[in-house]
N, C-alpha and C positions, 0 to 999 in steps of 0.2 A: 547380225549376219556373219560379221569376224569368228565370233566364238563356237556359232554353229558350226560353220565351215572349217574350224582347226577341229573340232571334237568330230569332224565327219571325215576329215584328214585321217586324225589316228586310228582310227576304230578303223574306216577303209583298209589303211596299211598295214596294221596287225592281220585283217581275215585273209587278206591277198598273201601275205609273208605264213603264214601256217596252213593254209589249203595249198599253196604252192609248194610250201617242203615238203607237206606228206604225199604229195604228187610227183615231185622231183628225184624223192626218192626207187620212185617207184615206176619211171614213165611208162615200160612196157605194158601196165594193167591199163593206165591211164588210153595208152594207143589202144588198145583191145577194146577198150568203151569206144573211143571215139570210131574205132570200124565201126561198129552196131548201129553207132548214129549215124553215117555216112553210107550202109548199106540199105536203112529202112528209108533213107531218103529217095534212094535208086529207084525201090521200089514203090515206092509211090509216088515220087513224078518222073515218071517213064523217058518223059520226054530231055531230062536230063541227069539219064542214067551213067551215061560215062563220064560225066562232068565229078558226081559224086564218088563213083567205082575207083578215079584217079585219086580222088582225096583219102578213098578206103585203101588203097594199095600203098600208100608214103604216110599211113596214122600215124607209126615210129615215129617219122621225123616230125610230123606235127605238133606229137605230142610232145617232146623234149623242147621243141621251141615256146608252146602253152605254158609247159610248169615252168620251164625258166621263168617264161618273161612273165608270168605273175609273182613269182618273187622280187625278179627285179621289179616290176612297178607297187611291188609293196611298202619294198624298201624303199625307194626313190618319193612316194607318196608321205611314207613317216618322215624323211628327211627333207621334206617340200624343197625337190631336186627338180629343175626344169620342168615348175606345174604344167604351164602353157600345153608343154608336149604329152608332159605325164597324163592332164585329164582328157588328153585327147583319147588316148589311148587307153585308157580306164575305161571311157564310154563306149569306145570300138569292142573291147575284151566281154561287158556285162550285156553291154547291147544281144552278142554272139551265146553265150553262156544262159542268159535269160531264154533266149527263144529255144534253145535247146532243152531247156527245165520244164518250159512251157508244151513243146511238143512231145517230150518223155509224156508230159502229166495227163494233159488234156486226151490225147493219143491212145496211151499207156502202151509204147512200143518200148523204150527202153527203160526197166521198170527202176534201175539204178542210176542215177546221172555220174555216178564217180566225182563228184564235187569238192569230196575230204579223199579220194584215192580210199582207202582199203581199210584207213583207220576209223573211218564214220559213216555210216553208212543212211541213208537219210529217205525217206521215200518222195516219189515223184512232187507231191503237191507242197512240202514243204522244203524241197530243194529250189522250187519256182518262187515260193516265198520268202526264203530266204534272198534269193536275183533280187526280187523287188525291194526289199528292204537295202540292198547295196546300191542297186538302181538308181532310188532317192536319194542318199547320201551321194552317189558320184557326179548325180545330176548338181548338187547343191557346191561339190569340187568347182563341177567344172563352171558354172556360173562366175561363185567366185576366182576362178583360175588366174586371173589378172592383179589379184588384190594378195596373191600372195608372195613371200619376199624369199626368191631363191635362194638354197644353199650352194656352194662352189665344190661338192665335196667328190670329185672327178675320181678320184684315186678309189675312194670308197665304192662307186657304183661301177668301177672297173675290176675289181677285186669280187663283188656281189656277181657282175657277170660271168665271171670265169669260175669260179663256186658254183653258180646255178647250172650252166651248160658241162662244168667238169661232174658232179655230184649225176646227175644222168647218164651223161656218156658211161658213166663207172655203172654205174646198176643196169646199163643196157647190156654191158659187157661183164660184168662178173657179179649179179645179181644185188637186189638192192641191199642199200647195207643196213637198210633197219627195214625190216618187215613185216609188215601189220596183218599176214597172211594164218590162216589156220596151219599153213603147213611148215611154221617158223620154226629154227631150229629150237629147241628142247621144248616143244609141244607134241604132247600125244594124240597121233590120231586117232584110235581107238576110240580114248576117252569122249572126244569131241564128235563122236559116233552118236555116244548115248542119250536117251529120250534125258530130256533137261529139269522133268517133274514138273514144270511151270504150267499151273492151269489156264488154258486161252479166255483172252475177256473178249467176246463176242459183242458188237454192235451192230443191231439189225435194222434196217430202213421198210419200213409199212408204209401201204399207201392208206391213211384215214377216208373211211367212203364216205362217211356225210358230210368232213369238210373238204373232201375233194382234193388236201395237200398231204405230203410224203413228212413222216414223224420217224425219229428215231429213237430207239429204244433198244436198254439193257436187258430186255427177257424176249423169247418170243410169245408172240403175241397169238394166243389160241384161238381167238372169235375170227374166223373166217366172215362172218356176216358184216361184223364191223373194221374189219381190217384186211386189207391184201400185200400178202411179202414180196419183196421189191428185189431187196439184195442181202447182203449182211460182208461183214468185213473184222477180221480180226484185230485188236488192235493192237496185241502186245505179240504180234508176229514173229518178230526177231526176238523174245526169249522163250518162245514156247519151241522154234526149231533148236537143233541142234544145230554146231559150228558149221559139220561136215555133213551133208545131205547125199552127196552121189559118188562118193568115192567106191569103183563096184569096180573089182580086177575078175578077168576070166583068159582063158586058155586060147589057146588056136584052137579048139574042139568044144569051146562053148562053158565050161568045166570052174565054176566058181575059184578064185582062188585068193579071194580078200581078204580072210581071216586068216592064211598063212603066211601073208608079207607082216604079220605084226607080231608071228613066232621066229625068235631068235636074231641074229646081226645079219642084215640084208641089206644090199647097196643097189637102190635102183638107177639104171643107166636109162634115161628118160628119154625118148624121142619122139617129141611133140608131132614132127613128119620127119619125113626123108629128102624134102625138096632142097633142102638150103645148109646140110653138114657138109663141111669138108672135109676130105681124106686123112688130114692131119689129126682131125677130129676124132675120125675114125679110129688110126692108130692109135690114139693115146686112149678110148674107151678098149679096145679092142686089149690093148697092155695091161691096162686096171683089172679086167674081166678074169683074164688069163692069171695074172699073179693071186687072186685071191680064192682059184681056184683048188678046193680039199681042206680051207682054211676056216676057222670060225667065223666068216664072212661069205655068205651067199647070193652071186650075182645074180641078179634076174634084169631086163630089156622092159620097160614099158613104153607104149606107142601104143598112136590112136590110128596110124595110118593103115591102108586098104590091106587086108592080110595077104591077099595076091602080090600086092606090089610089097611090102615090108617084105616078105619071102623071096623074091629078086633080089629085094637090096639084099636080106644077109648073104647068100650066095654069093653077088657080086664083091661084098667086103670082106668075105671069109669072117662073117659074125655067128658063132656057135654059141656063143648064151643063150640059155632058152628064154622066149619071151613072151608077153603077155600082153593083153590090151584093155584100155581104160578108156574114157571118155575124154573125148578133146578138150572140151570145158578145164574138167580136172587137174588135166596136165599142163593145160595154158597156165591156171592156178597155182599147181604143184613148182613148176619150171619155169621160171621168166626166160631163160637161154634154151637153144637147141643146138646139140644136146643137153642136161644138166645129169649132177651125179646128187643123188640123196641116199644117206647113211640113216637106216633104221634101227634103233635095236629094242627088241619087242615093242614096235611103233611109234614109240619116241624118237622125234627126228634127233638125232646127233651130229650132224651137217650136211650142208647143201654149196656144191658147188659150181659154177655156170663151164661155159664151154672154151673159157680163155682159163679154166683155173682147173683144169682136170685131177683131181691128187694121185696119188700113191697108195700102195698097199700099207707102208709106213705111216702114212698121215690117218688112215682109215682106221688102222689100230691106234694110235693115238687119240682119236676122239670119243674110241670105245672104252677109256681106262677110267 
């Protein structure tokens, strides 16, 4: 039981300490999943709608406290740091984590759990399996949780704290600093446009009539007399798409304009909405715009928000960049900050900058050299 439970130690503490970084890097995505989870909850029990709606409006902070704190009881779990507390807390985090993998799967409301954040992408019924396999192992921590002989290592798991909760804070505010995103800098969007050649391996589910039970199978199955089709299911789904699936720009008159943001150096000024920039913000897009104005750099505005209402706000900010609009999705994707700046040059991102890190016409030609 000793050896089990230290071999259930480490392996716990490794998955907790690298699902947590690639999350911690990233918490804004990580908050975007968890609204999804916290809206369909709204929605299907009615009866404690705004219980969940409150959880969906502070996802941010949720989330930045989730990725920490599974880092930190990753790390605290490898260095069997105050188990007693540790496996408590280990069981509170999967217990929470499982039922969510569980309701994605079973449900099939939210079809990605964000488990690995952005760098792994896993589907419903084997992100629930994967809960249960940690499940077991945490369950077997915390059993033994009294048999294990603590470390004293205070400085370390205070130092892991201020790392986990600083390494977010930073990527809430000047976007994450390693990016597992299609839209990373020196990736091509374009490329990551195109069909991938990957022929799809189809699994289809028949229901057998004479023995009355559901069989799966790699062909379809023609005998209508002795077979009825059920369902079918792709399996190699994520390499038969492409990266980028909906990246679609258009005009305020409807007027396609996707293929032109990936001719020549374009610096998109991104604005996810208009609820929550500040004037400050304002000013320093509004200076960017303006200096790169007649220059081998072509400013354009993309927002998903109401084109009534984004046509106030430029009025009201004096914003004369012409602009465009894209899919909210996208740009939640594209943008972890509102505003963000992304430097294109024939679609190759060249940098991305959040809204505490506005650049210069100077830094923009600099990244174009």
């Amino acid at each position: 039981m000793k050896l089990i439970a230290h071999i259930s130690r480490i392996i716990v503490g490794v998955i907790f300490i690298f699902s947590g970084f690639v999350k911690v890097v990233d918490p804004v995505g990580t908050g975007i999943k968890l609204e999804e989870y916290f809206e369909v909850f709204s929605q299907d029990i009615p009866a404690l709608q705004n219980f969940f709606m409150f959880f969906a409006h502070n996802s941010l902070a949720l989330s930045l406290i989730f990725c920490a704190l599974e880092v930190i009881l990753g790390v605290a779990t490898l260095l069997s740091y105050r188990m007693k507390i540790t496996a408590w807390l280990l069981l509170a985090v999967i217990v929470f984590f499982t039922f969510l993998t569980f309701y994605s799967a079973y449900f099939n409301k939210v079809t990605d759990c964000g488990c690995f954040g952005d760098f792994l992408k896993l589907k419903p019924w084997t992100s629930f399996n994967k809960d249960i396999f940690l499940t077991v192992l945490i369950l077997i921590i915390f059993i033994y949780r009294n048999g294990f002989k603590d470390s004293n290592l205070h400085a370390v798991m205070a130092v892991v704290t201020i790392l986990s909760f600083g390494i977010g804070i930073y990527a809430i505010m000047y976007l994450p600093p390693i990016d597992f995103l299609p839209y990373a800098i020196g990736k091509s969007i374009p490329e990551q446009m195109k069909p991938t050649g990957v022929k799809p391996i189809f699994e289809y589910t028949f229901l057998d009539k004479k023995a009355n039970k559901e069989i799966k199978s790699s062909e379809f199955l023609m005998d209508t007399t002795a077979y009825k089709y059920v369902s079918s299911i792709t399996l190699n789904d994520d390499k038969v798409k492409p990266k980028i699936t909906d990246y679609f720009v258009n005009d305020s008159e409807g007027n396609v304009y996707t293929d032109s943001t990936f001719i020549g150096n374009k610096v998109l000024l991104v604005f996810k909405n208009i609820k929550d920039v500040n004037s400050n913000q304002i000013a320093e897009i509004k200076a960017l715009a303006k200096s790169v104005e007649g220059s081998i750099i072509q400013p354009l505005v993309l927002t998903s928000a109401i084109q009534s209402e984004f046509e106030q706000f430029r009025q009201t900010n004096g914003l004369t960049t012409p602009y465009f609009t894209a899919d909210a999705t996208v740009l939640k994707t594209m943008a972890r900050t509102n505003p963000c700046v992304i430097l294109l040059q024939n679609g190759v991102v060249k940098g991305k900058w959040g809204n505490h890190s506005i650049p210069d016409k100077a830094t923009l030609e600099e990244k174009l050299k």
